[in-house]
C-alpha positions, 0 to 999 in steps of 0.5 A: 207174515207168521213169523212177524205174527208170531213174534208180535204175540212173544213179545213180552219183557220177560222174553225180551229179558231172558233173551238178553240174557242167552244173547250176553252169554253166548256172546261173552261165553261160548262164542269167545271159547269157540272162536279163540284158535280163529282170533290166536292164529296170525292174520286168519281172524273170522271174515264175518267181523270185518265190514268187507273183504276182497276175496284176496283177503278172504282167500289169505285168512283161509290159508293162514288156518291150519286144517284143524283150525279150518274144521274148528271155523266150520263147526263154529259157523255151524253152532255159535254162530247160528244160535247168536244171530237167533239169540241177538235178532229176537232181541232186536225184534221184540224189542222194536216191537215193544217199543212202537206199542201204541204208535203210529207205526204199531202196525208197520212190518218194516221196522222188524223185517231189519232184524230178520233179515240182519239173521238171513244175511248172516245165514248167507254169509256163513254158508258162503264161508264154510262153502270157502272153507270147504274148498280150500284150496281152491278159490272160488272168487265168486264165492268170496265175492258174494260172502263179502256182499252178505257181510257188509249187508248183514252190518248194513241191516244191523246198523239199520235195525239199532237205529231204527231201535234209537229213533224209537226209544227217542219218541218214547222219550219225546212223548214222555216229556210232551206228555207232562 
């Protein structure tokens, strides 16, 4: 596989923490400005932070935006909330891949194919909302239906993928212990 090729000979602990870095400013930055008139409009908050959601739901928050406040949700879609998953999935990435160095499961693809694939259902689920969002005011149910599948599977991944980084960071541990 390339890309986990690539990312296996980019992990460093320079990148990794320069990627901190871009992934806390623009989760702290840019993606706070941008997704303001989304959070300061009653019961129109961004579909992609709940878990799951009906379409009656979805179809709610749509309608509570105003045209303006439709077109500032598609350009965040669009920008932040591309670079973010970038910046947070090559996170997670490197940071699986530095932590199973010199284990049992060095070689294995599946620990870092959660990140990934946490970024291709968070890709997903933003074309599912902009295609919501362009509709308006039509409601496409299957639609919504299959943005809220990639929601919940994209925070099912990134569950995943932060447990997978704790079950690592706890054999480093355990072997740092056993090995004194």
């Amino acid at each position: 596989m390339p890309l986990v090729n690539w990312l296996h000979r980019t992990a460093t602990l320079g990148r990794l923490l320069m990627i901190a870095i871009v992934s806390v400013a623009l989760r702290y930055g840019l993606m706070p400005r941008m997704g303001a008139k989304l959070m300061s409009t009653p019961h129109a908050g961004p579909l992609d932070l709940m878990f799951a959601y009906t379409p009656t739901v979805a179809f709610a928050h749509i309608a509570a935006l105003s045209d303006e406040g439709r077109q500032a949700y598609r350009l965040f879609l669009v920008t932040a909330d591309v670079a973010y998953p970038v910046s947070y999935v090559l996170l997670f990435a490197w940071l699986i891949i530095m932590l199973k160095r010199n284990t049992r499961w060095e070689r294995s693809c599946f620990p870092v194919a959660l990140p990934l694939s946490v970024f291709g259902f968070d890709m997903l689920e933003n074309v599912s909302i902009i295609g919501l969002l362009t509709a308006y005011p039509a409601q496409p149910v299957a639609l919504a239906l299959m943005a809220s599948i990639f929601t919940t599977l994209k925070w099912i991944m990134a569950g995943a993928s932060i447990l997978v980084i704790l079950l690592l960071v706890l054999l480093r541990i355990s072997r740092a212990i056993s090995r004194r």
